[in-house]
N, CA, C and O of each residue as an XYZ file, in Angstrom:
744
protein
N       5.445    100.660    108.559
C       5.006    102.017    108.443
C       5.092    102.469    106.993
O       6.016    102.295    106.199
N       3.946    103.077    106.824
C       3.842    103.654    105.125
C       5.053    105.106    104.711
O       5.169    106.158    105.341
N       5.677    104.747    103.686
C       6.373    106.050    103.934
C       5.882    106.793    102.782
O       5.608    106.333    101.673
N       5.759    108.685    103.406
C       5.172    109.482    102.216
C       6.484    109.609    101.273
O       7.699    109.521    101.449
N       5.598    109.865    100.155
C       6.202    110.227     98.752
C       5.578    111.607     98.118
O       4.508    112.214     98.072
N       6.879    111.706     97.679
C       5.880    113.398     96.550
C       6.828    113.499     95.413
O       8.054    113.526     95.306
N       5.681    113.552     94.495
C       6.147    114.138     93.122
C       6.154    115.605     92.679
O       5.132    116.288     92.740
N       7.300    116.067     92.244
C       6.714    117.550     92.306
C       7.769    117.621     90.910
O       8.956    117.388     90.683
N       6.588    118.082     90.156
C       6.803    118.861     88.738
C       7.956    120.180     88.401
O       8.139    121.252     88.979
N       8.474    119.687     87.456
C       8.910    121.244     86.987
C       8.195    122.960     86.879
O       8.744    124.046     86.694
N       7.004    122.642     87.053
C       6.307    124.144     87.346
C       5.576    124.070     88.329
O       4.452    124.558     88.446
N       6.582    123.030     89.619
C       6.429    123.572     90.743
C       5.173    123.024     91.378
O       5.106    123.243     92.588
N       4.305    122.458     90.921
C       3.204    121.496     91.186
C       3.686    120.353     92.273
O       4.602    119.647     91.852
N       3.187    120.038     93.685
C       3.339    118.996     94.236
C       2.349    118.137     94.100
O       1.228    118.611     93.921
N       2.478    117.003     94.139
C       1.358    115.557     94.559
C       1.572    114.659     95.371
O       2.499    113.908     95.071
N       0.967    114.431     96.439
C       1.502    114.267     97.751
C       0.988    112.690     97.556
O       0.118    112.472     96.713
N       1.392    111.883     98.137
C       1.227    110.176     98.454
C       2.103    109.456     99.453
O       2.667    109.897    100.454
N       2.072    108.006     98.839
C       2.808    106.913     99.590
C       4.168    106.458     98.933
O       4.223    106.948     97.805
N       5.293    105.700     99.220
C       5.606    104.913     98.363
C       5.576    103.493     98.301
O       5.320    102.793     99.280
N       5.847    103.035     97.111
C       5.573    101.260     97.329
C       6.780    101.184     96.150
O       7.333    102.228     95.804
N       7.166     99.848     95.537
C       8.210     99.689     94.935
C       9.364     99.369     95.586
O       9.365     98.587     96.536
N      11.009    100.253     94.886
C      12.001    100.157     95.238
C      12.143    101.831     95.832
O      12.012    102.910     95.255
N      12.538    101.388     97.549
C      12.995    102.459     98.041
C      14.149    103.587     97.393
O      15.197    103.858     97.978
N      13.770    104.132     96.181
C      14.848    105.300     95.589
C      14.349    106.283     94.945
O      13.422    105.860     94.255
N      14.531    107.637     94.792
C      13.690    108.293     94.138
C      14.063    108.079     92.717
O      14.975    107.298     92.445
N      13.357    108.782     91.705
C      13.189    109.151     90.224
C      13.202    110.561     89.530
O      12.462    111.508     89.799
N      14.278    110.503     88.504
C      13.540    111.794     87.782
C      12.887    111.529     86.274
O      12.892    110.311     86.095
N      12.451    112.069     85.378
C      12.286    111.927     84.518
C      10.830    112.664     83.599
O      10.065    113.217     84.389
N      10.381    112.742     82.166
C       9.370    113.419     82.082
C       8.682    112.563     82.513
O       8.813    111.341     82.582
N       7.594    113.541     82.942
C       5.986    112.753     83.675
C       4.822    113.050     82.763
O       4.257    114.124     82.557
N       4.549    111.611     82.167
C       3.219    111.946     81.037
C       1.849    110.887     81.559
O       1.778    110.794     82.785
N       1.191    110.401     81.075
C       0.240    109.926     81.631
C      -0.147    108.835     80.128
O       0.038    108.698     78.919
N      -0.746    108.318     81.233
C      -1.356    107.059     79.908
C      -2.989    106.731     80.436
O      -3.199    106.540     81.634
N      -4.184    106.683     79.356
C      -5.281    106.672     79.860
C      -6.146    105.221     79.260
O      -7.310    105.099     78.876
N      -5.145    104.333     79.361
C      -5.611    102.705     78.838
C      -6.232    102.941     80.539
O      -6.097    103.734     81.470
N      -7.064    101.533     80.161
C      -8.069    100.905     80.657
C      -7.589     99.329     81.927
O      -7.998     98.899     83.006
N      -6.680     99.028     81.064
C      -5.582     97.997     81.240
C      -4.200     97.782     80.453
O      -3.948     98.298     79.365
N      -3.314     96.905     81.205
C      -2.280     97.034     80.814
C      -0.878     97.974     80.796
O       0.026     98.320     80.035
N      -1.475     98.180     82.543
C      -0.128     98.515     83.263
C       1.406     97.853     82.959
O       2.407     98.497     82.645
N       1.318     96.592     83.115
C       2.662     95.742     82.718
C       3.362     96.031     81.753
O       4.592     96.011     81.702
N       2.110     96.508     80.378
C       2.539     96.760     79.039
C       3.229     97.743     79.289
O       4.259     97.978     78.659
N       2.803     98.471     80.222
C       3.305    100.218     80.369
C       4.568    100.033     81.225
O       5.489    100.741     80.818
N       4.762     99.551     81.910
C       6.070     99.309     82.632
C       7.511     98.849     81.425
O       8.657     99.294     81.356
N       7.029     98.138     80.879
C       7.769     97.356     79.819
C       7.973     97.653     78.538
O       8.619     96.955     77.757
N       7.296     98.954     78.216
C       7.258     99.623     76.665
C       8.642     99.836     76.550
O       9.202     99.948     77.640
N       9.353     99.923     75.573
C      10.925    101.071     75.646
C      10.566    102.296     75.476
O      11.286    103.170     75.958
N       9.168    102.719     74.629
C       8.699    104.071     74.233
C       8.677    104.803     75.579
O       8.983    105.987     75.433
N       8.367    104.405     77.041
C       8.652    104.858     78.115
C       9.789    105.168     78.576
O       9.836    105.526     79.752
N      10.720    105.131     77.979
C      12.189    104.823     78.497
C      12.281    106.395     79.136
O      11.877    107.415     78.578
N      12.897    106.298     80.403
C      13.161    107.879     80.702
C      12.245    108.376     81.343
O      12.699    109.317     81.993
N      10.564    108.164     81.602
C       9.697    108.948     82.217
C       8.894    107.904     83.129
O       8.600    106.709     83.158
N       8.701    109.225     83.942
C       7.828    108.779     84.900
C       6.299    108.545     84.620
O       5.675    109.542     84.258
N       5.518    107.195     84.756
C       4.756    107.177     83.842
C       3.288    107.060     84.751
O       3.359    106.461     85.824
N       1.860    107.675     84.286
C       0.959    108.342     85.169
C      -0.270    107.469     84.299
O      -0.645    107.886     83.204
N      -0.972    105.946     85.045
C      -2.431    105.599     84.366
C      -3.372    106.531     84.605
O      -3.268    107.150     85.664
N      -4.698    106.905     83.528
C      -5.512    107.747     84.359
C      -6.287    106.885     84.949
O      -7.144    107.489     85.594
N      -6.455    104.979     85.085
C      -7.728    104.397     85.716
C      -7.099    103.935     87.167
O      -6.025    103.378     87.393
N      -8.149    104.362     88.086
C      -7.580    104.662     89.166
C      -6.929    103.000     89.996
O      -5.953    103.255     90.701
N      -7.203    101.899     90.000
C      -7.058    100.740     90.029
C      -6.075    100.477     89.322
O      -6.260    100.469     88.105
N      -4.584    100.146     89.904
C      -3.761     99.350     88.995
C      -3.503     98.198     89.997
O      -4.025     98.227     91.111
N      -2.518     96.956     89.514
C      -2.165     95.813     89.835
C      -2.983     94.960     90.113
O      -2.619     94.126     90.942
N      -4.370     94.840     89.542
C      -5.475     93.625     90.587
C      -5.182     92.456     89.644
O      -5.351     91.323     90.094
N      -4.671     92.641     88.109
C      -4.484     90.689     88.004
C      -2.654     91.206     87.757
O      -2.218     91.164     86.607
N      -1.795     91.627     88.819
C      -0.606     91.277     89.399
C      -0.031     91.380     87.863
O      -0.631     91.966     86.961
N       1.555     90.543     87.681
C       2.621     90.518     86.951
C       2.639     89.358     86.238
O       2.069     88.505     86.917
N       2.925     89.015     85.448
C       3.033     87.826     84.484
C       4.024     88.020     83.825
O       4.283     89.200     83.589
N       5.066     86.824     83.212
C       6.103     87.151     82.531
C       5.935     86.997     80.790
O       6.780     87.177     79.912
N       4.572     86.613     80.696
C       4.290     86.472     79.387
C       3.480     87.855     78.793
O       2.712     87.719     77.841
N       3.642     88.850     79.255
C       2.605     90.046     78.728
C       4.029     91.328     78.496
O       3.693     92.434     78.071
N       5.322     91.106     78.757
C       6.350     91.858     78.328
C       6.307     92.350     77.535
O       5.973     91.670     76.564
N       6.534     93.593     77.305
C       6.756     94.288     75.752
C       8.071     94.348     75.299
O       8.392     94.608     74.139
N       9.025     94.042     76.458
C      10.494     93.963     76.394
C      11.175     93.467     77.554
O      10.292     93.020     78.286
N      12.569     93.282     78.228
C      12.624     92.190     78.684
C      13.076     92.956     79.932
O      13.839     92.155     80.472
N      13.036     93.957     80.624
C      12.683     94.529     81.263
C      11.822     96.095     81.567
O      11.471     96.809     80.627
N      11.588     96.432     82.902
C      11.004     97.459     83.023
C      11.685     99.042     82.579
O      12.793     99.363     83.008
N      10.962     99.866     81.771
C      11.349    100.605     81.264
C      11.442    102.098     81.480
O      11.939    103.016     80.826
N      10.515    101.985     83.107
C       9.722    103.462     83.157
C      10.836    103.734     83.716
O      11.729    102.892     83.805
N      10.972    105.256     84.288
C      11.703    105.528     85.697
C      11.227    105.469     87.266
O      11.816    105.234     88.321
N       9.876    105.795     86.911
C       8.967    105.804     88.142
C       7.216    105.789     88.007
O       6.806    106.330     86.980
N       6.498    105.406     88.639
C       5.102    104.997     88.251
C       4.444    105.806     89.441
O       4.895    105.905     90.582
N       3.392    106.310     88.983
C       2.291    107.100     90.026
C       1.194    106.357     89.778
O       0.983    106.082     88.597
N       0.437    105.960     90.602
C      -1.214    105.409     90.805
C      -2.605    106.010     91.585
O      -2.221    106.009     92.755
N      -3.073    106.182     91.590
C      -4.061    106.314     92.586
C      -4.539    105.470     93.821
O      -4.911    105.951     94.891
N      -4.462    103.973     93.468
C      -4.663    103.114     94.186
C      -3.605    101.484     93.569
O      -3.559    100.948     92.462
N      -3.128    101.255     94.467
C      -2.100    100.100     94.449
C      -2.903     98.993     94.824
O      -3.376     99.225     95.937
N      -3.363     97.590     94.266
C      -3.817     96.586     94.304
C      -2.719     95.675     95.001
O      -1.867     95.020     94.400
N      -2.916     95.760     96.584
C      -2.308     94.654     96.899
C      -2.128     93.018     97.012
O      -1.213     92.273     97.362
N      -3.612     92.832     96.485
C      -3.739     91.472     96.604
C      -4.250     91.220     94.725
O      -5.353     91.398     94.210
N      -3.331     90.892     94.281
C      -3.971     90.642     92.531
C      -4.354     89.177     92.840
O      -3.852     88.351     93.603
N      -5.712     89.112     91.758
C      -6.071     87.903     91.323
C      -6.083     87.829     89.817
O      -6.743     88.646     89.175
N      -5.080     86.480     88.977
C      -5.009     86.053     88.045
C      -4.303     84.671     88.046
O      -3.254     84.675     88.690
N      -4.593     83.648     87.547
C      -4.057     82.486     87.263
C      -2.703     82.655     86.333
O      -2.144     81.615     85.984
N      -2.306     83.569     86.035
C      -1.031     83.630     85.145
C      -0.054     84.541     86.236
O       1.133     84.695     85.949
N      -0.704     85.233     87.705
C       0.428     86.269     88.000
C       1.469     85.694     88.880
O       1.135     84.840     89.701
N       2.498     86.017     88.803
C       3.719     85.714     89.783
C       4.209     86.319     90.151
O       5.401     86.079     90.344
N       3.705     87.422     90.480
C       4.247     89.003     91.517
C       3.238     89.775     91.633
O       2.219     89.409     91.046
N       3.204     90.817     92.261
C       2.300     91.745     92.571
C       3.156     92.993     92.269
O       4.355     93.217     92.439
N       2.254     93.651     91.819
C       3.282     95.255     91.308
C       4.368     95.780     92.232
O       5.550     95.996     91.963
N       3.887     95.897     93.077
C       5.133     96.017     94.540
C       6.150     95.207     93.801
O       6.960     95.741     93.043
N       6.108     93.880     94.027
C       6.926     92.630     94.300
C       7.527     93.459     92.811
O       8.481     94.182     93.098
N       7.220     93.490     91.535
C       8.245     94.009     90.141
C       8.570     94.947     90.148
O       9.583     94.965     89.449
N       8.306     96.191     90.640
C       8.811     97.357     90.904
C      10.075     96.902     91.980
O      11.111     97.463     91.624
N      10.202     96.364     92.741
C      11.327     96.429     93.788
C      12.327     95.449     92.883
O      13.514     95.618     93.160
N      12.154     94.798     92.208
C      12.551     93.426     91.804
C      13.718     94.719     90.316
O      14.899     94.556     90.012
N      13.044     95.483     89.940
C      13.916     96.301     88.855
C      14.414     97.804     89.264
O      14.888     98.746     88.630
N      14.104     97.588     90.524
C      14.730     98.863     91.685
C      13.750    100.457     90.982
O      14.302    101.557     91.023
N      12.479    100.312     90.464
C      11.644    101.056     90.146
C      10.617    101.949     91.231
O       9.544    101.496     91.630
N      11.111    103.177     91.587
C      10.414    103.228     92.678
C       8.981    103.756     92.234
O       9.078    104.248     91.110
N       7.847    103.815     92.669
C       6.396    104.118     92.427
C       5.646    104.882     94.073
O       5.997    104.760     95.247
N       4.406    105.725     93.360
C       4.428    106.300     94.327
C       2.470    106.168     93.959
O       1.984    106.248     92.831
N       1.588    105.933     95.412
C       0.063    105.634     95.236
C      -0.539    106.440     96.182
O       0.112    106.681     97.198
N      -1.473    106.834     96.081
C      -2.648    107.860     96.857
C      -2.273    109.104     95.929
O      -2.193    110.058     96.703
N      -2.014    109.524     94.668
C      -2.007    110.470     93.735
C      -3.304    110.854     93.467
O      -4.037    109.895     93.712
N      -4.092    112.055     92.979
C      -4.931    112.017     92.925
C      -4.598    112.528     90.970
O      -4.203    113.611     90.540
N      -4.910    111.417     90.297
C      -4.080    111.472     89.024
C      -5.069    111.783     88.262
O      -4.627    111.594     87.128
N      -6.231    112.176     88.167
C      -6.940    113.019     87.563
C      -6.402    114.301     87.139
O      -6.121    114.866     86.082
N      -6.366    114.596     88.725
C      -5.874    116.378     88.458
C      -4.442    116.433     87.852
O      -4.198    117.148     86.880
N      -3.634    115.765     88.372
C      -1.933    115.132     87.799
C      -2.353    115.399     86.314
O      -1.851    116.386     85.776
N      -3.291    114.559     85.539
C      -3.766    114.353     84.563
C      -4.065    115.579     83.661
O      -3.559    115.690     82.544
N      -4.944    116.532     84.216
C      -5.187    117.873     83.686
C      -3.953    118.461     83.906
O      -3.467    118.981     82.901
N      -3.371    118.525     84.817
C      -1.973    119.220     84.785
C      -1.275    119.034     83.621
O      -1.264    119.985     82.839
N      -0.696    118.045     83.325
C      -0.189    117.521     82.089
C      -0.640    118.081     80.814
O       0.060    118.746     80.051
N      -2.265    117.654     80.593
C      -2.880    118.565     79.527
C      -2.759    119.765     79.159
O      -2.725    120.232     78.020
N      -2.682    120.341     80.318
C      -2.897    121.918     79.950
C      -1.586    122.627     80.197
O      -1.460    123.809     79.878
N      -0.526    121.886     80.800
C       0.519    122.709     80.471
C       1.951    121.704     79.652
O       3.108    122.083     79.469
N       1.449    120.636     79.368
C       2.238    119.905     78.574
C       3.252    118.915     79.106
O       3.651    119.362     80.182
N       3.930    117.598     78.782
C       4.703    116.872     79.577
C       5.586    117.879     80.242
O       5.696    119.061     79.918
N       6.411    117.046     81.543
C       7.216    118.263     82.073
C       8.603    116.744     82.750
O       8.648    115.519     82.636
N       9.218    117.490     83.214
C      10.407    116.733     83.918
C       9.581    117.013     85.342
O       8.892    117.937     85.775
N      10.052    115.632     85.867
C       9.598    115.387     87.460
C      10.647    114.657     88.549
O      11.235    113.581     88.438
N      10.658    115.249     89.208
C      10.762    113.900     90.240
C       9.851    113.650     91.267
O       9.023    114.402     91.781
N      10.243    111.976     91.585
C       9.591    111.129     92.357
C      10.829    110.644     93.877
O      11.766    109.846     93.871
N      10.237    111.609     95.119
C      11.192    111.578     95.952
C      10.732    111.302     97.430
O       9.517    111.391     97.611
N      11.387    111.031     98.342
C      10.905    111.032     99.867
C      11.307    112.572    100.278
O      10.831    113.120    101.272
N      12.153    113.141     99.474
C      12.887    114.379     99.969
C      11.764    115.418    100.411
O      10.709    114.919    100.805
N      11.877    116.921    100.389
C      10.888    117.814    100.551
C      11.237    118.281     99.357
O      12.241    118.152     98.657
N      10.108    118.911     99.238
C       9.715    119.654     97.659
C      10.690    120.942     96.660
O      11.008    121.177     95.495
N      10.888    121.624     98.355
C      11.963    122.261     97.967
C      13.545    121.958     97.100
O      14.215    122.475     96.206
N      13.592    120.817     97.999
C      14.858    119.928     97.456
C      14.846    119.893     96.330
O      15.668    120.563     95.704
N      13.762    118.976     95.576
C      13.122    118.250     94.410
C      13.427    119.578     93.638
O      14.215    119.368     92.716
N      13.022    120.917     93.749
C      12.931    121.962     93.105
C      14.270    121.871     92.826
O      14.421    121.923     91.605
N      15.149    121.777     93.321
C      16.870    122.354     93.560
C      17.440    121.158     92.519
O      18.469    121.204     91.845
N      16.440    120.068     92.601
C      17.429    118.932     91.917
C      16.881    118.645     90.340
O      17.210    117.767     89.543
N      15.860    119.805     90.218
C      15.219    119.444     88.709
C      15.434    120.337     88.165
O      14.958    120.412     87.033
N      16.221    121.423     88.659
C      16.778    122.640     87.701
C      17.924    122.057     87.528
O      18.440    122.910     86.806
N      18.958    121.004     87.678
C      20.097    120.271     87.357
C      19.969    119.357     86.449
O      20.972    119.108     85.779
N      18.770    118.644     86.189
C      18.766    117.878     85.639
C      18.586    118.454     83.703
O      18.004    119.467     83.314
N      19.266    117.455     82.883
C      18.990    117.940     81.448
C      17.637    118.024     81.197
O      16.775    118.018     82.075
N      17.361    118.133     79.543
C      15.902    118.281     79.579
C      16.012    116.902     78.977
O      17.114    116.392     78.774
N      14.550    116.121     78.609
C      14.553    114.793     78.266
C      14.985    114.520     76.702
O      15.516    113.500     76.263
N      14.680    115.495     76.110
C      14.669    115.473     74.606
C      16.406    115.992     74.296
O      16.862    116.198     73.172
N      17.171    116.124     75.593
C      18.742    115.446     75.197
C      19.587    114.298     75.486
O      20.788    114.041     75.574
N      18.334    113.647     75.610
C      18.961    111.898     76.046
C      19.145    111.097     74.648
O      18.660    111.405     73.559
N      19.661    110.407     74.844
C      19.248    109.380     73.696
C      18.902    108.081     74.507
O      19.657    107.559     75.328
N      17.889    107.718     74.226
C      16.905    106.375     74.780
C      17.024    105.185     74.044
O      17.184    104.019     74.404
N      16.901    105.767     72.829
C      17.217    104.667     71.512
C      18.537    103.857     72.139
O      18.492    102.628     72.195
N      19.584    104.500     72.556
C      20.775    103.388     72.355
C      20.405    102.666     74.335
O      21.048    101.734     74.817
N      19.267    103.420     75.084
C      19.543    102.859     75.716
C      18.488    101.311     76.058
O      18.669    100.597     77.045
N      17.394    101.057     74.971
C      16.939    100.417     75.041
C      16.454     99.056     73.720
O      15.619     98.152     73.701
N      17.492     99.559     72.770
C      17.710     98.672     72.010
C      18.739     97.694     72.497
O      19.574     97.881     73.383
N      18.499     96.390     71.618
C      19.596     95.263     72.129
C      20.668     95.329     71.904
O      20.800     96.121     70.971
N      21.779     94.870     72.281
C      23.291     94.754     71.890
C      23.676     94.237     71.100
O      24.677     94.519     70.442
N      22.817     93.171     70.958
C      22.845     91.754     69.958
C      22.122     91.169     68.874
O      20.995     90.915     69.301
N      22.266     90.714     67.249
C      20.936     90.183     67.297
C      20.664     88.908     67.941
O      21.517     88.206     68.484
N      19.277     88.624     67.835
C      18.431     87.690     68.341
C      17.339     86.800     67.445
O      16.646     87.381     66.611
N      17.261     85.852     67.586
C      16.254     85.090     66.863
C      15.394     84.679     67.642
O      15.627     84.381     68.814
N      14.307     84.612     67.098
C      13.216     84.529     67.953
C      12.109     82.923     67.757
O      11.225     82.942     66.900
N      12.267     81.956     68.428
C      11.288     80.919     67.756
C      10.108     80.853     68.144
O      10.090     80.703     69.365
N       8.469     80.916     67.423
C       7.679     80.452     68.076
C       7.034     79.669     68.086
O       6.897     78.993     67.067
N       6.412     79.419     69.110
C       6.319     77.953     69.296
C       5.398     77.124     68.714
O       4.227     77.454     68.525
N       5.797     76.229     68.466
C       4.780     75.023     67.972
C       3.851     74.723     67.851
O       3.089     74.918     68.799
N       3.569     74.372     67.197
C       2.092     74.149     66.975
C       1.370     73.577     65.750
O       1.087     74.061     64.654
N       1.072     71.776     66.598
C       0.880     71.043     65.032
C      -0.910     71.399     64.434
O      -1.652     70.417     64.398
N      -1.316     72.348     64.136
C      -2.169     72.697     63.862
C      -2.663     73.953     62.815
O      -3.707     74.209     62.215
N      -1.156     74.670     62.950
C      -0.747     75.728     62.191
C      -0.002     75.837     61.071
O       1.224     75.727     61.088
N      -0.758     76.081     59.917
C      -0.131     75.874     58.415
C       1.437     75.836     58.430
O       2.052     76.197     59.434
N       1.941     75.484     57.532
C       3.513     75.207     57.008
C       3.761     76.849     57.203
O       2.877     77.692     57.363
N       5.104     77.058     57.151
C       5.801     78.271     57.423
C       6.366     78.746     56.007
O       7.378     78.351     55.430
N       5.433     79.704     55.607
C       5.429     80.281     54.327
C       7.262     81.111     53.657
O       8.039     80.912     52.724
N       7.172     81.919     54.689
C       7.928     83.071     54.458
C       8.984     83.453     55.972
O       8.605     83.413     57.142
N       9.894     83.690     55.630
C      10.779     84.199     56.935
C      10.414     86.133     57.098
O      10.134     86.959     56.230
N      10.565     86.251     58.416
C      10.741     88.237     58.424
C      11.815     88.190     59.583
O      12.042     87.715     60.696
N      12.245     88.870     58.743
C      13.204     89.681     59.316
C      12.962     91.600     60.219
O      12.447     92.586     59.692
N      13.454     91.506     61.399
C      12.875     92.845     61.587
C      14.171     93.923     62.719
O      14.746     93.689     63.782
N      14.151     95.075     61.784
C      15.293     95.927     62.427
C      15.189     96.984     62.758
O      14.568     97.879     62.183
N      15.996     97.058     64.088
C      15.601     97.947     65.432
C      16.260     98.731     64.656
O      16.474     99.896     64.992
């Protein structure tokens, strides 16, 4: 059985759907992203860190998860809205289906949004804090006047590394001698 989901905005705006993912709700700001492709990228940015994050193309997951398209080494959003959830991806590189990585980083996501209008919402009255809940709306209301605002988090310490790291890449007898080293700091 499909279970409903609703997102409902800080000014009180609901958007009614499904959920898919990890059974838990989300809070966080809700902004939108209007790429074409490259959902994964968007899951995996750190620049997401903290929000709930909104594609405007209505089709996400059809070539699935790959572990080589990371922007970092895990998922970064708090919660994902779609319009339509691709359950069956086709790609020769995927090894999950958006479901399957969302549950896999306890990310819950929510589909049948109608993220257009989500979309103008955003525009015209600016990012906002959200949550993403099974609860009723009312609730959601009660639990987003508790919450801080986003711009008193610090994200930075929570998505930089602990450690450094070196990075090798790979081989390749075809590719000129290795000129110069870089160095690069978070």
């Amino acid at each position: 059985m499909t279970q409903k989901a609703t997102l409902v905005l800080a000014d009180g705006s609901v958007y009614e759907g499904y959920a898919f993912g990890a059974e838990a709700g989300a809070s966080g700001e809700v902004v939108f992203n209007t790429s074409m492709m490259g959902y994964q990228e968007m899951l995996t940015d750190p620049s997401y860190a903290g929000q709930i994050v909104v594609p405007t193309y209505p089709l996400i997951g059809n070539y699935g998860i790959n572990k080589e398209d990371f922007e970092s080494s895990k998922i970064q959003v708090r919660g994902f809205v779609v319009r339509e959830e691709c359950l069956e991806p086709n790609h020769y590189l995927s090894t999950s289906t958006l479901d399957q990585f969302l549950k896999e980083y306890g990310i819950p996501g929510i589909y049948g949004v109608d993220t257009r209008a989500l979309t103008r919402r955003l525009r015209t009255s600016g990012v906002m804090m959200g949550i993403l809940t099974s609860d009723t709306s009312q609730q959601a209301q009660e639990q987003l006047k508790k919450l801080p605002s986003y711009e008193s988090i610090d994200f930075v310490k929570q998505v930089t590394t602990d450690v450094p790291y070196q990075w090798e890449p790979e081989s390749n007898e075809d590719a000129p001698e290795t000129l110069c080293k870089i160095v690069v700091l978070d």
